[in-house]
N, C-alpha and C positions, 0 to 999 in steps of 0.2 A: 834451496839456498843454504845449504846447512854446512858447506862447507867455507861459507863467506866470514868467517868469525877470523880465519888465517890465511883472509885474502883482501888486503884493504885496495889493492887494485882495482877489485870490482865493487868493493863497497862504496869507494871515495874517488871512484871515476867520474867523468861527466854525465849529467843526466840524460838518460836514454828511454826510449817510449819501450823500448825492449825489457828493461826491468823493472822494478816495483818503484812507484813515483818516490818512495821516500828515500830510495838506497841513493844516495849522490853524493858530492860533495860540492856544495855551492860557493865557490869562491867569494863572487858580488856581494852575496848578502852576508856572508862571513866577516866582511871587512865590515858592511854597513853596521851588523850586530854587534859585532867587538870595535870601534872607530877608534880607539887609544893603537890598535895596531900599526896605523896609518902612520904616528910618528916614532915605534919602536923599530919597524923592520926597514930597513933598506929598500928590499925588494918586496913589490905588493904584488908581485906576478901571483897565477892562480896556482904553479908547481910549489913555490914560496909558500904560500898562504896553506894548502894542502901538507905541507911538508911541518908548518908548524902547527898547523894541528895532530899531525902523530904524533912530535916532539913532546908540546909542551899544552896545546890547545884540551887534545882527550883526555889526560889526566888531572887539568884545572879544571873539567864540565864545560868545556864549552860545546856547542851542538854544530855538526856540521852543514847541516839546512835546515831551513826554519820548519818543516815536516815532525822534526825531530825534538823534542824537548830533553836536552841531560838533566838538568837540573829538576827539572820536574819528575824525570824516569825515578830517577836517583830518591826523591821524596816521597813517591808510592811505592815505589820498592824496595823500601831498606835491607834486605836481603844482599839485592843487587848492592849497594852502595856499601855492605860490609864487604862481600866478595872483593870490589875495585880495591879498598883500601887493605885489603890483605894481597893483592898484587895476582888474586888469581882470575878475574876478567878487565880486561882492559880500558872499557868505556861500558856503559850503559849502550851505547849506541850498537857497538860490536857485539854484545849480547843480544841485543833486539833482532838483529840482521843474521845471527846464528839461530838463536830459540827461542827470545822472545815473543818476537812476530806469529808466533803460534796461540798467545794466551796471553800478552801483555800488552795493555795500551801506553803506545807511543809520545802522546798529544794531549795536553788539559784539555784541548774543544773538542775533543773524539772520547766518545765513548761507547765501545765494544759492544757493552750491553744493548745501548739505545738504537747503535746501527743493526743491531743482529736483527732488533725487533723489527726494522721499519725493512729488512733485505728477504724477509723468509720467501719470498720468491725465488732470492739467487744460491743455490742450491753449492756446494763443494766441487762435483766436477763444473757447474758454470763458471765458479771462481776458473778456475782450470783453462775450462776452453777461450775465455776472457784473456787467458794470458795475466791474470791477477796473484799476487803470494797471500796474498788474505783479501781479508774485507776492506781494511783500511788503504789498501792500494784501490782498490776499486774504489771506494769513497771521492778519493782524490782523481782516479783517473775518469770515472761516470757519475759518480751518484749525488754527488753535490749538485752537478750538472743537471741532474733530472729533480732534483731538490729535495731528494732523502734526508731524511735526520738523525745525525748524529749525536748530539748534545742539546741538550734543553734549553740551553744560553745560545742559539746559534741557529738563526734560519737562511738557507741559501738564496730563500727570497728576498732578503735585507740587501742583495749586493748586484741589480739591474744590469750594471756593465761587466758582468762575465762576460768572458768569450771562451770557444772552446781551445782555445791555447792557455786558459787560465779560469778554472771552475771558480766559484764564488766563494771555499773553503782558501784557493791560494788567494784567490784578489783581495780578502776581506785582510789573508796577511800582508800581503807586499805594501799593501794600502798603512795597515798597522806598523812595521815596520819601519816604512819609508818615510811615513808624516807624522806617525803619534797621535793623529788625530782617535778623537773619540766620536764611537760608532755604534749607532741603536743597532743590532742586530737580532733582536729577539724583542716579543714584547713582554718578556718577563723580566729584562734587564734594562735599566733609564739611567744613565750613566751620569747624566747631568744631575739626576737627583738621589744617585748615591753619594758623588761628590758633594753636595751640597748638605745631606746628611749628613754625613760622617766626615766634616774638615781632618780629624785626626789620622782616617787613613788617605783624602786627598795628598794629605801631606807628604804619605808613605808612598804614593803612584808619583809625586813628583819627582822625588829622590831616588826612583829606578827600580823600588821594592820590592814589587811585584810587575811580573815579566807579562802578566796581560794587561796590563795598562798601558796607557800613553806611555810615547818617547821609552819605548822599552829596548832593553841594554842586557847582551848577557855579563853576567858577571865569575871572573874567575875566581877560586879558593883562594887565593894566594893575594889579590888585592885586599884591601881594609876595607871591611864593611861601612855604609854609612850610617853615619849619627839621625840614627832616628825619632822623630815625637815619641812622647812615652804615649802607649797605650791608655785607653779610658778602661780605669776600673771595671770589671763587671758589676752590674744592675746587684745590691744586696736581695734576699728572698724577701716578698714578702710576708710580713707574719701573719699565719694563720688564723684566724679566730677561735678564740678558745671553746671547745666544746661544750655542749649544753648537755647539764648533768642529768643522765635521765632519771627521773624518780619512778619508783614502780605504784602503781595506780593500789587501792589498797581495795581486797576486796570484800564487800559487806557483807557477811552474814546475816543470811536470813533464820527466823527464829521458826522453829518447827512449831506446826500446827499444836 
């Protein structure tokens, strides 16, 4: 795939079982993820919608399928995100689908690490004969499915109505995506009672803040951020207790015989 970086044809064509589940470009959910497009553009056709993501969508972050995180790529790689804004790669996404995809994760719920760990059965040429571009397409195209572990926050047992037209890594998104609803998927993660903790940052999931919560919304550069709650101070340290001074024991002298 290495020459896909100066071929958005095949990067941002329709999804095919032929190439790597993440290289696509998703119309449907493109329009669900940005819904302010709905009353900008005239035409909501999938050529349209495609057409304004080369324009104006890949160099605001927005991501072209929900496989795909710009804005998160863009915050673990700052690298990448000086390159874009020096004009010399195009999207974070067009990067991943050139070289990234060799050594950089795509996905806040996907982690490289965590998959390599739970895959050391599936060997470089298996990727191969699989017909996979790395691990993370096979994630997405098996391994959810057989309920490998990618991320710590994320068990593919948490989501019963997979089918194999949609592993439990997509159902848990389209699900997320589509409703907002909040969803136990890990038992390391109780969402009801982080919310209920931390009102300060409910506040910040309700307002779109953050892109793994509820009713989540990509957001472009170019719109105005929202007014967010102020943050709660950090916890001051607490003080130490002062040391106890040690005295040195004195020692007796005995008198010679």
């Amino acid at each position: 795939m290495g020459e896909t970086l100066a071929d958005p044809d095949r990067t941002l064509a329709p999804r095919d079982p032929g190439r790597a589940a993440w290289c696509h470009f998703d119309p449907a959910w493109y329009l669900l993820a940005t819904p302010e497009l709905a009353a900008e553009l005239d035409d909501t056709s999938a050529p349209a919608l495609r057409r304004h993501y080369l324009e104006s969508g890949a160099p605001s972050g927005l991501s072209p399928n929900m496989f795909f995180d710009e804005a998160w790529y863009r915050l673990r790689y700052p690298d990448i995100a000086a390159a874009i804004a020096a004009g010399r790669i195009a999207s974070g996404y067009a990067h991943y689908c050139a070289i990234g995809y060799l050594t950089h994760t795509p996905h806040w719920l996907y982690d490289e690490d965590v998959y390599a760990a739970s895959t050391t059965d599936i060997t470089e040429a298996a990727l191969a004969d699989a017909g996979c571009a790395n691990r993370y397409d096979h994630y997405l195209k098996a391994g959810a499915a057989e309920g490998r572990i990618a991320h710590a926050l994320f068990d593919p047992a948490s989501q019963p109505g997979a089918s194999p037209s949609a592993g439990p890594f997509e159902r848990f998104l389209q699900h997320a995506w589509a409703t907002g609803e909040d969803q136990r998927v890990s038992p390391y993660f109780d969402p009801a009672w982080f919310r209920a903790s931390y009102p300060d940052l409910a506040a910040e999931i309700e307002a779109g803040y953050h892109a793994c919560a509820p009713r989540p919304r990509q957001r472009r550069r170019s719109l105005i951020a929202p007014r967010l709650p102020p943050r709660r101070p950090p916890h001051p340290p607490r003080p130490r207790p002062p040391l106890a001074r040690h005295r040195p024991r004195r020692r007796r002298l005995r008198r010679r015989p």
